[in-house]
FILUMMI-126606 format. One line per field, with one value per residue: chain; z, y, x of N, C-alpha, C, CB in turn; residue in one letter. Coordinates in steps of 0.1 Angstrom, whole numbers. Atoms other than C-alpha are relative to their C-alpha. Glycine has a CB too. Example, Ala and Ser with C-alpha at 12.3 -4.5 7.8 and 13.67 -1.06 7.14 Angstrom:
<recs>
cadena <- c(A,A)
nz <- c(0,0)
ny <- c(-12,-11)
nx <- c(9,-9)
caz <- c(78,71)
cay <- c(-45,-11)
cax <- c(123,137)
cz <- c(0,8)
cy <- c(12,11)
cx <- c(9,-8)
cbz <- c(12,-14)
cby <- c(0,5)
cbx <- c(-10,4)
residuo <- c(A,S)
</recs>
This chain:
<recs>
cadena <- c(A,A,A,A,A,A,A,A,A,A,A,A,A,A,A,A,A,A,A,A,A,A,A,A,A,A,A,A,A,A,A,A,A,A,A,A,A,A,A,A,A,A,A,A,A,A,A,A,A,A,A,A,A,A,A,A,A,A,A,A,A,A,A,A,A,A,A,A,A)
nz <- c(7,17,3,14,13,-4,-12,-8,-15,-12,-13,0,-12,9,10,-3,-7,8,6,-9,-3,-11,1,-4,15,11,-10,4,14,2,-6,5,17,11,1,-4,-9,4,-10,6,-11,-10,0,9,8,12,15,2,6,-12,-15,4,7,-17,-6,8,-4,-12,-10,5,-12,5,7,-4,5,-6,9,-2,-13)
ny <- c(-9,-6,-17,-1,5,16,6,5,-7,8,-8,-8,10,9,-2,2,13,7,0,-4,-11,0,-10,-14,-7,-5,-11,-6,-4,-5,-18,-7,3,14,15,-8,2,-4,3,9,-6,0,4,2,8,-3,5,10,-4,-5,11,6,-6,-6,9,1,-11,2,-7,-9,-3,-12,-1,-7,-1,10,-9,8,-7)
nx <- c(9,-2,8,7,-11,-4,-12,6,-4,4,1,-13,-4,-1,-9,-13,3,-2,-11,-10,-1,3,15,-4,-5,11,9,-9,-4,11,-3,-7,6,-3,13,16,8,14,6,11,7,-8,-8,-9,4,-15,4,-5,-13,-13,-4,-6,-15,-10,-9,-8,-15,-7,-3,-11,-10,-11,-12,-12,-6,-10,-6,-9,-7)
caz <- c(-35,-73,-81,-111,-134,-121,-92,-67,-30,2,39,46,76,54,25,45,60,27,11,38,47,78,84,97,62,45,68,58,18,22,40,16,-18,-29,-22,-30,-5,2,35,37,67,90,76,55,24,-1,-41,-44,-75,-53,-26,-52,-69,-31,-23,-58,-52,-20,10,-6,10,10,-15,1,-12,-10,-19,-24,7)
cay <- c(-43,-32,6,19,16,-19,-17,-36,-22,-39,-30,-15,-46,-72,-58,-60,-92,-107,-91,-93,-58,-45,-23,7,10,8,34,53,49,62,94,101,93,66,39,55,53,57,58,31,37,44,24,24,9,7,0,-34,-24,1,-24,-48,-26,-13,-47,-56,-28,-40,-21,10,10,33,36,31,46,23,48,31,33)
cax <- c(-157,-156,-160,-176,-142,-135,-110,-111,-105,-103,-103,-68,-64,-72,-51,-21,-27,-30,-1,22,24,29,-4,14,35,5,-13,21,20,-16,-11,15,-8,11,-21,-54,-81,-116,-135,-163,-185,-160,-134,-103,-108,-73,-73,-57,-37,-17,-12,0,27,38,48,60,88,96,109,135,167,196,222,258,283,314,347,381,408)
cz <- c(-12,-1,-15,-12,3,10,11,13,9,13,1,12,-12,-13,8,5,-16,-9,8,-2,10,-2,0,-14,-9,3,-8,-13,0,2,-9,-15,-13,-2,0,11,2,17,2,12,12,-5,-8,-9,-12,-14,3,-8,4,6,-8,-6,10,0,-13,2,12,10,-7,10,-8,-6,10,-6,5,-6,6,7,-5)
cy <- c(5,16,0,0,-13,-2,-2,5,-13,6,3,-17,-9,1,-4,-12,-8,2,-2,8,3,12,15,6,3,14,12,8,10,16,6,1,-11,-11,10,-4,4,-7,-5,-4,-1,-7,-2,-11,6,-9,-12,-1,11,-13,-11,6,2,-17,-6,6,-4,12,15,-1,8,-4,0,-1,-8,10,-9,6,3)
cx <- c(7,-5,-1,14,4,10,-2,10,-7,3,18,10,1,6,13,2,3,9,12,9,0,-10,3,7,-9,-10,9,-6,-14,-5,8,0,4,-9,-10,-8,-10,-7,-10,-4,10,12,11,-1,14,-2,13,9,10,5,10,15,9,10,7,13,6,1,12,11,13,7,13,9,12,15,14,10,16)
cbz <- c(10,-13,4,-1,-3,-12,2,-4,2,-1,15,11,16,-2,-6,9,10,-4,-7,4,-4,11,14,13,-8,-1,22,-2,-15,7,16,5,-7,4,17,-13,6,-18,3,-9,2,12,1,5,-4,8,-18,-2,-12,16,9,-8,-7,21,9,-9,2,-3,12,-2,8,9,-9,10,-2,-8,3,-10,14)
cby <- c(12,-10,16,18,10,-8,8,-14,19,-13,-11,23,-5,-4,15,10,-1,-2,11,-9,6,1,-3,-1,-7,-12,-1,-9,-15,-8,3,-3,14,-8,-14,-2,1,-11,5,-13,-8,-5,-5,0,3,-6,15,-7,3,12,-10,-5,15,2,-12,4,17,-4,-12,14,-15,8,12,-3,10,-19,18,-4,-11)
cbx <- c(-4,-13,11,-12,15,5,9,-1,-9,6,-9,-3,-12,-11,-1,4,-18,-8,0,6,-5,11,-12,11,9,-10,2,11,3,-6,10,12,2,11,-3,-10,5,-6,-1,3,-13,-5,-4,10,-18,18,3,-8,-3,-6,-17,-9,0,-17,-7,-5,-2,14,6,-6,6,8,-1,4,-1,-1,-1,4,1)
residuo <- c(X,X,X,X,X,X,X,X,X,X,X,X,X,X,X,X,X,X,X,X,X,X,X,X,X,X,X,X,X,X,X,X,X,X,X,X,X,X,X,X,X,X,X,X,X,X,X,X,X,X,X,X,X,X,X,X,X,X,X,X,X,X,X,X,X,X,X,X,X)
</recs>
């Protein structure tokens, strides 16, 4: 589905499925406004250009500091 400025959104299952995402991180970024989102009769519906950048960036992992002995 296309919204009136042209972005395209897909169901939140089938977004993750086709980016290989696990569903629950995406459920995550969503709650926490990093993936827009839009309820579509009952259903989670996520903008596709989020979803794409999410997995662009990958997973974040910690910095470790390494200090010499």
């Amino acid at each position: 589905m296309r919204d009136d400025t042209g972005l395209l959104w897909l169901p939140l299952i089938v977004a993750a499925r086709s980016y290989g995402i696990p569903a629950n991180r995406l459920r995550v970024r969503v709650h926490r406004g990093r993936v827009r989102s839009r309820l579509v009769h009952g259903e989670r519906w996520v903008c596709v250009n989020d979803v794409r950048e999410l997995e662009a960036r990958g997973r974040p992992r910690r910095q470790e500091d390494y200090h010499d002995s």
